[in-house]
N, C-alpha and C positions, 0 to 999 in steps of 0.2 A: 504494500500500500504506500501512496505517494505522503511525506512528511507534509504536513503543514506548518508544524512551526514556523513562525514570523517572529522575525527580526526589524524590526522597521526603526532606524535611526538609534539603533541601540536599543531600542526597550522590547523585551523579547511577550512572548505570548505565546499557547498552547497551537494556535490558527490565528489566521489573518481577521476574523468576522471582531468588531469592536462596536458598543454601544456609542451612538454619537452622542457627544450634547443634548438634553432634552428631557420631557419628562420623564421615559424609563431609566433616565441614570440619576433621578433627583433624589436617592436616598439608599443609606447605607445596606438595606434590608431588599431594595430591588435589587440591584448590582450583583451582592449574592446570591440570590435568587436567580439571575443573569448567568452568572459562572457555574452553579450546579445544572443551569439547563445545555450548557456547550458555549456559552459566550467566549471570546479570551481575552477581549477587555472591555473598557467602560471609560469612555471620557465624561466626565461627570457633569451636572447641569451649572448652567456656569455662573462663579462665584463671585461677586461683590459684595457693592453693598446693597444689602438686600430692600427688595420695594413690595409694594402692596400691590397686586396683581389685577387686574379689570375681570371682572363674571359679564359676560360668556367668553370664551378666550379661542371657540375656533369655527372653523366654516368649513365644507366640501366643497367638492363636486364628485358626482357620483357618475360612472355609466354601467349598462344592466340594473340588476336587484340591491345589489348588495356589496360591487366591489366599487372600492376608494380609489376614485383616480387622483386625486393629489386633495392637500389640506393646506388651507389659510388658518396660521394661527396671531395671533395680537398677544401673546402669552409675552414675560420679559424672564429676565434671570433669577437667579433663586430669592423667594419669598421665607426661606429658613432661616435661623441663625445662624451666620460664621461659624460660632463655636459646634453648632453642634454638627454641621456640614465636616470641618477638619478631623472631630473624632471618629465619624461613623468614616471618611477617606479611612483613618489611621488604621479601624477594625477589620475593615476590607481588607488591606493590604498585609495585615496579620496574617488574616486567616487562608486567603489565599495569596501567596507569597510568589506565585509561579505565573500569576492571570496581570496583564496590564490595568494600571488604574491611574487615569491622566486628567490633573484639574485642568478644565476650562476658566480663564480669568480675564474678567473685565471691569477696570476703575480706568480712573481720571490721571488723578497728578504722580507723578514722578516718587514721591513720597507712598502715594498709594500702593503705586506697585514694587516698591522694595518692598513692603509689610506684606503686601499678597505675597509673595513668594515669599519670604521666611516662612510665614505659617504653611506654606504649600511642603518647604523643603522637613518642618516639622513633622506634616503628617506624614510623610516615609510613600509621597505620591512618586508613581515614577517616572514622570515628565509634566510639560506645559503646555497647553493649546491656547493660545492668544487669541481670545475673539475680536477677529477684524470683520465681522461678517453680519451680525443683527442689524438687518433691515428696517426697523422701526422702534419708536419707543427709546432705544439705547444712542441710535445715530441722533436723535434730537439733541443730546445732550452732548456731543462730540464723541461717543464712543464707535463701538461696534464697525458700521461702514462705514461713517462717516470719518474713517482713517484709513480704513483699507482700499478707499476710493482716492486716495489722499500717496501714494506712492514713497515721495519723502516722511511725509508724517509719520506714515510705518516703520521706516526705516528707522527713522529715530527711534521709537517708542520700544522695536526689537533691540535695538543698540543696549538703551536703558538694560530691557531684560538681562542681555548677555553678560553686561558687567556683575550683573546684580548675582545671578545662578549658573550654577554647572550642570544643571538637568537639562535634558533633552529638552530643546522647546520647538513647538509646531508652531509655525501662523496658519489660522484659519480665512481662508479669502474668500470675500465676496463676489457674488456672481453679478452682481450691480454694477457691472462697470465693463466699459467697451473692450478695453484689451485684459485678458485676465494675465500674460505675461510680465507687464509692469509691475505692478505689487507684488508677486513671485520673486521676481527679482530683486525686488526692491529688499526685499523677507532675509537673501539669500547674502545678498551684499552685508547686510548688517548682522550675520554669523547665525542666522536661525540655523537647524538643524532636520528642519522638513517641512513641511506647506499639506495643509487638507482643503477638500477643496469638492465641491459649493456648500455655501450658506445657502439660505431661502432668499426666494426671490420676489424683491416688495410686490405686491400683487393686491386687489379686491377682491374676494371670490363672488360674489354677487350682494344684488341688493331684493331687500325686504319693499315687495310692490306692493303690498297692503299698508304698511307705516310710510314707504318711503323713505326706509332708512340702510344702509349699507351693514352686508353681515361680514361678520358674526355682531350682532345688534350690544350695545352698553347701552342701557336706558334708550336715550331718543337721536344713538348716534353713532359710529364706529369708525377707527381708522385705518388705513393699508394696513399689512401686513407681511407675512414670510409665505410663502407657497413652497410646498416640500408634495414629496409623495411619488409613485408613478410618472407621473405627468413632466414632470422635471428632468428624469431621468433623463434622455438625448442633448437637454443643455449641458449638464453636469458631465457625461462622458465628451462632447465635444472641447470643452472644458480643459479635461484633464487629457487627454490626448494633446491639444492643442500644449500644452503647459511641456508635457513630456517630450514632445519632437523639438522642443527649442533648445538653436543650439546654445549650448554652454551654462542651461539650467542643469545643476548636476542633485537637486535634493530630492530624496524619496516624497511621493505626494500618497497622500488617505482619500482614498476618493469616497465621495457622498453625492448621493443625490435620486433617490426613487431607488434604491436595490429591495427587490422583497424575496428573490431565489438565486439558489449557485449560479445560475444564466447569468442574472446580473451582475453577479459579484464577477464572474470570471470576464465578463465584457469589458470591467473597468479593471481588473489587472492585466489584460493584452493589450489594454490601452495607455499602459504606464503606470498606472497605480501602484503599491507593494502592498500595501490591505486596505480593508476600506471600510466605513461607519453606515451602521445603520437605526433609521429613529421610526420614522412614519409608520414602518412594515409592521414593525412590534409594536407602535401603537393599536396596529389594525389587528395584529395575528397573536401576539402574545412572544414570550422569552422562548416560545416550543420549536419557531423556526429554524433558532440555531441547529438543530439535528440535520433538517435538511440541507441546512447552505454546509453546511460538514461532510456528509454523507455527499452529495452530488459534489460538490467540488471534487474532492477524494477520487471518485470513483471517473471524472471526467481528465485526472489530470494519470489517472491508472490508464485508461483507454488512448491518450497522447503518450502515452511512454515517458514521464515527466517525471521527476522523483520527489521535489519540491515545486512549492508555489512558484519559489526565482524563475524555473523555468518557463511559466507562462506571465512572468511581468516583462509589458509591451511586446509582445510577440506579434500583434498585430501592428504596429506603430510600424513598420516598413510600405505596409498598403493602405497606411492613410497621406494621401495623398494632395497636392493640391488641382484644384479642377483643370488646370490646362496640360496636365500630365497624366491624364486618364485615356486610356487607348481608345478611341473614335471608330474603331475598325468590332470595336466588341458589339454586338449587337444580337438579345433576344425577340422571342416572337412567341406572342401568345395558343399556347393550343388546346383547343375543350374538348374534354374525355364525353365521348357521346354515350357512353354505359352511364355514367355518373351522373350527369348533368339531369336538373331535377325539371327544366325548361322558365325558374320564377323571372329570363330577365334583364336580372339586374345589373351583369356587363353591360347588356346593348346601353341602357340609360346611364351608366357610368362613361361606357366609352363616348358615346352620342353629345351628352349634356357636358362633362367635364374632361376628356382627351381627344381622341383624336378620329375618331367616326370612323372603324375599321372593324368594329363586330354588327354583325347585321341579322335578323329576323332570318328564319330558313324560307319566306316566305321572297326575299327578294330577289333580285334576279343575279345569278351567279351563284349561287347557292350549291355545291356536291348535291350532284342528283341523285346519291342515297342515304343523304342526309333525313334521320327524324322530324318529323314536324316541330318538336319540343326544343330542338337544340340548335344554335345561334351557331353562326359560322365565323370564321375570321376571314377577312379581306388582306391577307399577309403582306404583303407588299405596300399597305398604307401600315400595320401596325408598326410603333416606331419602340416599340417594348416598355412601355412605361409602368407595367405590374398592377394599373391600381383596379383592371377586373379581378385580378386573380387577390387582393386585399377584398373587395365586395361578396367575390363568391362564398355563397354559406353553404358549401359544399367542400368538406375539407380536400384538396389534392384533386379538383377535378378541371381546375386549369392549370396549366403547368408552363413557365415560361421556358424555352427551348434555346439553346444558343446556336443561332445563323452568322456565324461573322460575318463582316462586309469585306472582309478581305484576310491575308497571312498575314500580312506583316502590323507591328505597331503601328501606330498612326495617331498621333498627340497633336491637340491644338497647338500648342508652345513650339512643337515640331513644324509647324505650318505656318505660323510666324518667324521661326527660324529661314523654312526658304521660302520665305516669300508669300506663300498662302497664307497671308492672314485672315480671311473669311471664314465666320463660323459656318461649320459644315450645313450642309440640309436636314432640317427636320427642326432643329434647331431657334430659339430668335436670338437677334441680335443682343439683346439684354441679358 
């Protein structure tokens, strides 16, 4: 069986899977609770000075019955006591002496943050996650992003850190902001020791059309907020990909952002990550996930011949690529299984209304003349392979996109700007 142990910037753990910041790490008794269920760490909720929290503190959006596609929360940092937040750290780290447990911290002055860290280095934590990343509520008052938006300001404030402690510290970056490479760097310049990476993304999730008032509702009013969940997920891996192909960023990154299965987790360690956090899932699912992000990882990195996780961090980071280095010659074509196809459709109105008008009724003309009544043909030579029938069909596997190249050889935009062809190919717009 493939090792998981993680090693992420020195701070070791049983597996890569870590509770991020957030309510399941808000207390000495979850956390454990966390590590008997397969966790192997826990960045804890993160610690200031504590504030009085707003009732109701969160919003959805839902698609189907019952699953969470991402959550708005207005929630802020811990509403507990310091004192009693450092002990319940210290009990943790007692009793599980082998499991990662990493204060998240976020104050003001310079002052402030030498006293967080002594008490951090007291309670026997074994690292620091610098929240640069709370989207609302903490950024009004110059914390959270509104530093991590801030490049130099980072840099300083990580500076501060370094002279201060000898513990690993992470900056946590925010997704709020156009290049996520800057503050990374900025993190790295001033001796951080690793970068996790997304926060929530300020967001509404909707509003209350009977009051009129924006959810998750406080009396007669509510503000933006952090957006986590599912739904996140493809900002966060672009994210952390983008982070990790940069040249001369050399520090491990924790990737966050929508993971609820080993699928996910394994996405964003081939995308650069070394482990990664997770909050929303186990909000939704419970601490019992960990078995399976254990088990399926395990058994996926058995089946690649991997021996450790090292093995599949960034292993995809060579084919990501940028858009005018993608080969132009690649090119699929949609083909419908005539056994399967159940006849409801809903390619012809996908392809018709929203692509590219190349599946047709068996009624039209052109049609295989021993084609079923029921089942929709393709006009191959207009489809340009854009997949989104075969996303539509509620028929698992009954369209299938085929690989037709348009030719042997590579063939790159950037290639055709080199000699000369700079016009983008046909099928194509100019935008």
């Amino acid at each position: 069986m493939a090792d998981l142990t993680s090693n992420f910037a020195g701070i070791e753990s049983p597996n890569p899977f870590w509770l991020a910041s957030g309510p399941p790490a808000n207390s000495g008794d979850q956390v454990m609770r966390a590590f008997d269920s397969g966790w192997g760490g826990a960045v804890w909720k993160t610690l200031g000075n504590p504030i009085v929290n707003v009732s109701s503190r969160l919003g959805s959006v839902n698609y189907g019955s019952h699953k969470l596609m991402g959550l708005n929360n207005i929630e802020l940092i811990t509403d507990r006591p310091l004192s009693v937040n450092f002990k319940e750290i210290s009990e943790v780290k007692k009793r599980y002496p082998k499991h990662a447990v990493i204060a998240s911290v976020m104050v003001e002055s310079r002052a402030d943050w030498e006293e967080m860290i002594r008490r951090v280095e007291d309670s026997h934590a074994d690292g620091l996650e610098l929240n640069f990343g709370c989207p609302h509520g903490m950024c009004e008052r110059g914390m959270g992003s509104a530093v991590g938006q801030e490049p130099k300001v980072l840099q300083e404030l990580v500076a501060w850190v370094m002279e201060t402690t000898k513990l690993p510290v992470i900056a946590k970056l925010t997704p709020n902001i156009t290049d996520i490479t800057e503050p990374a760097f900025a993190a790295q310049k001033a001796g951080a020791h690793a970068v996790s990476l997304i926060n929530t993304i300020q967001s509404v999730i909707g509003v209350d059309l009977d009051r009129l008032v924006p959810l998750p509702r406080v009396g007669n009013a509510s503000s933006h907020g952090g957006y986590c969940g599912p739904a996140v997920k493809p900002i966060a891996l672009r994210m952390v990909a983008e982070l990790a192909r940069a040249n001369e960023f050399s520090l491990p990154i924790s990737g966050i952002g929508g993971i609820e299965t080993w699928r996910d987790a394994a996405e964003f360690l081939a995308l650069g990550a070394t482990n990664v956090q997770v909050c929303t899932a186990v909000m939704h699912h419970g601490f019992r996930i960990a078995e399976d992000l254990i088990d399926g990882l395990s058994n996926y990195l058995d089946q690649k011949g991997m021996n450790t996780v090292d093995g599949l961090v960034g292993a995809a980071l060579p084919a990501f690529k940028e858009w005018g280095d993608l080969d132009l010659n690649h090119h699929v074509v949609a083909k419908i299984n005539r056994e399967t196809c159940i006849g409801c459709q809903l390619c012809i109105v996908a392809c018709h209304d929203g692509a590219h008008q190349c599946i047709h009724p068996s009624e039209k003309a052109g049609a295989p003349a021993d084609l079923p009544h029921r089942v929709p043909w393709v006009e191959e030579e207009e489809c340009v392979g854009c997949n989104l029938c075969a996303f539509v069909c509620p028929v698992e596997g009954c369209i299938e996109m085929v690989e037709e190249r348009r030719g042997d050889e590579v063939d790159t935009w950037n290639t055709r700007v080199k000699d000369g062809r700079d016009h983008v190919p046909g099928g194509l717009s100019d935008s």
